[in-house]
One Martini backbone bead per residue (centre of mass of N, CA, C, O) as a GRO file, in nm:
protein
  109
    1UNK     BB    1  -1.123  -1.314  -5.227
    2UNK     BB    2  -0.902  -1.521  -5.427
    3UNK     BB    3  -0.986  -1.842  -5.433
    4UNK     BB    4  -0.850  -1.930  -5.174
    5UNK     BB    5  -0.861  -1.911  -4.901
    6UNK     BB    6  -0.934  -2.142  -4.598
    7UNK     BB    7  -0.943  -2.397  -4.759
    8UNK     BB    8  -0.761  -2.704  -4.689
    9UNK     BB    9  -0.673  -2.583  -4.374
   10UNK     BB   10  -0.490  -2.680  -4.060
   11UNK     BB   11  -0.381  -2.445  -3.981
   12UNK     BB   12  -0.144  -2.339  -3.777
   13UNK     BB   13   0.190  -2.322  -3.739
   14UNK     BB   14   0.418  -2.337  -3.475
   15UNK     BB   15   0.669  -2.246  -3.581
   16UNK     BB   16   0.540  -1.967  -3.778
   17UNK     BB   17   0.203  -1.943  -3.791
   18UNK     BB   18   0.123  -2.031  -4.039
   19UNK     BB   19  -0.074  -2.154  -4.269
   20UNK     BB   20  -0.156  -2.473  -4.334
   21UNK     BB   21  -0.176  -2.730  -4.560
   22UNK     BB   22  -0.280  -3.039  -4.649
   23UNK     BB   23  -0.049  -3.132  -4.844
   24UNK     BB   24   0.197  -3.001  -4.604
   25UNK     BB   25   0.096  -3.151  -4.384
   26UNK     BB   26   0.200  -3.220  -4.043
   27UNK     BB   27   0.150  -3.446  -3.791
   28UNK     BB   28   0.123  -3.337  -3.449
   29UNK     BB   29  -0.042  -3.403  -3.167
   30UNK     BB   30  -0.281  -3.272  -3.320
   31UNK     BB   31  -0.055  -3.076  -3.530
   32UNK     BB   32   0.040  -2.833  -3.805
   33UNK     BB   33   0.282  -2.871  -3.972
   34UNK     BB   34   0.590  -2.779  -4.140
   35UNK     BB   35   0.802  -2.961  -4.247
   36UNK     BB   36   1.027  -2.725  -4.209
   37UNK     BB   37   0.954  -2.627  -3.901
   38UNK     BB   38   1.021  -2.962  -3.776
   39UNK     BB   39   1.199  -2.846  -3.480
   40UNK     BB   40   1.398  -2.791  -3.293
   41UNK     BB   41   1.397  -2.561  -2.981
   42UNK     BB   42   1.694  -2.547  -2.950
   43UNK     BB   43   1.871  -2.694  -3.229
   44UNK     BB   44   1.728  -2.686  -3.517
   45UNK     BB   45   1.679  -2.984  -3.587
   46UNK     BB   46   1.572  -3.182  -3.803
   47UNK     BB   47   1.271  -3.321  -3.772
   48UNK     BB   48   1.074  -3.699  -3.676
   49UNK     BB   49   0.896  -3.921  -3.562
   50UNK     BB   50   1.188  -4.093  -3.450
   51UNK     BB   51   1.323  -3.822  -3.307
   52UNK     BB   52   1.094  -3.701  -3.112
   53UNK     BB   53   0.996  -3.472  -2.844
   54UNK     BB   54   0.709  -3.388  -2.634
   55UNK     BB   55   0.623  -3.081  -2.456
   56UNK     BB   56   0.255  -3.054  -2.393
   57UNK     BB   57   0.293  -2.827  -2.152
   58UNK     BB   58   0.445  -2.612  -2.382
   59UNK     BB   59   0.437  -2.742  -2.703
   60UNK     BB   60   0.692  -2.855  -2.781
   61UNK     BB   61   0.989  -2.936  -2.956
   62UNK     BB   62   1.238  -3.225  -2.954
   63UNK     BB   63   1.477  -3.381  -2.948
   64UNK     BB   64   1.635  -3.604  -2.738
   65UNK     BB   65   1.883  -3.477  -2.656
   66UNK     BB   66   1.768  -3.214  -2.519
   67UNK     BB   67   1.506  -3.339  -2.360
   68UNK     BB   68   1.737  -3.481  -2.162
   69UNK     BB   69   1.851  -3.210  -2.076
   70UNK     BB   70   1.586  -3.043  -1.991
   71UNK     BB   71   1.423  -3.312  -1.854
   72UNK     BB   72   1.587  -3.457  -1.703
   73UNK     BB   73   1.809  -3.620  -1.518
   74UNK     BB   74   1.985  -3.467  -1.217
   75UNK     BB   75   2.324  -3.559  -1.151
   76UNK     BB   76   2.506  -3.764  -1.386
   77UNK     BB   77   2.737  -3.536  -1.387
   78UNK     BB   78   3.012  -3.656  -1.234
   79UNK     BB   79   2.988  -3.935  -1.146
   80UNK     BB   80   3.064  -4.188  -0.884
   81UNK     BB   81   3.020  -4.440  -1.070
   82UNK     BB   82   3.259  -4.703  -1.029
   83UNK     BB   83   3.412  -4.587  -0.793
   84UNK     BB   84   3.652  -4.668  -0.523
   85UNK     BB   85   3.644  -4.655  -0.279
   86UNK     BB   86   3.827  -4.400  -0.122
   87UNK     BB   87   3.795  -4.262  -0.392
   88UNK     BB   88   3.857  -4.044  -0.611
   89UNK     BB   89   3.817  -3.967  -0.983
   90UNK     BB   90   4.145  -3.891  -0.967
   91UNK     BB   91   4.238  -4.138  -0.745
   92UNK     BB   92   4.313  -3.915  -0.480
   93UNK     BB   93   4.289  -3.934  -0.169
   94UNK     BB   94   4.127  -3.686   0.044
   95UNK     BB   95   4.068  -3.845   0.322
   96UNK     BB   96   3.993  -3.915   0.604
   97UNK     BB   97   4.004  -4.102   0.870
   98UNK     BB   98   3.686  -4.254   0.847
   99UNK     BB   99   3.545  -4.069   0.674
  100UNK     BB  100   3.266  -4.018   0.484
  101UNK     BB  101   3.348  -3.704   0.332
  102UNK     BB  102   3.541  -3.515   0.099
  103UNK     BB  103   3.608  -3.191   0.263
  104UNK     BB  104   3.672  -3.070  -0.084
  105UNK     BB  105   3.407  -3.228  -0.247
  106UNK     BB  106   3.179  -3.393  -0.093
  107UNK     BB  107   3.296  -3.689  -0.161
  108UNK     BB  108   3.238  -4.000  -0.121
  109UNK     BB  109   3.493  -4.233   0.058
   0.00000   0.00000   0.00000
């Protein structure tokens, strides 16, 4: 080698593949990133140590908002929590007397 060789570096980067150096890197999660590819894996945002969120089951990294698009809680969307007993949530009962549930839309009544 021309006297640069492979000391002084942290292993591979995550985002790249390649060398990091300790100079230039970040470290997460017990891994060294290179500050340029330490980036959300759904949405390329450049993250920050107080902005990601780490999936260390399969070692991606996310920022918070798409973390929680992909593993959050599932079902909260479209919820009629809020909505009066007996209405749509576009306000008009489509129930019939008694039931329980809008056998159009299948919510709660």
């Amino acid at each position: 080698m021309n006297g640069v060789g492979m000391s002084g570096g942290s292993g591979k980067c995550p985002g790249c593949g390649k060398i990091v150096y300790d100079a230039e890197s970040l470290k997460v999660d017990g891994r060294s990133w290179h500050n340029s590819c330490f980036k959300c894996k759904l949405c390329n945002k450049k993250l920050e140590f107080i902005t990601y969120v780490s999936e260390k089951s399969i070692g991606e990294v996310y920022c918070k908002l798409c973390y929680s698009s992909l593993f959050g809680p599932k079902g909260f969307r479209g919820s009629t929590v809020g909505i009066a007993s007996g209405a749509s949530p576009s306000g008009n009962s489509t129930c019939p007397a008694g039931a329980k549930f809008d056998p159009e839309t299948g919510e709660k009544c």
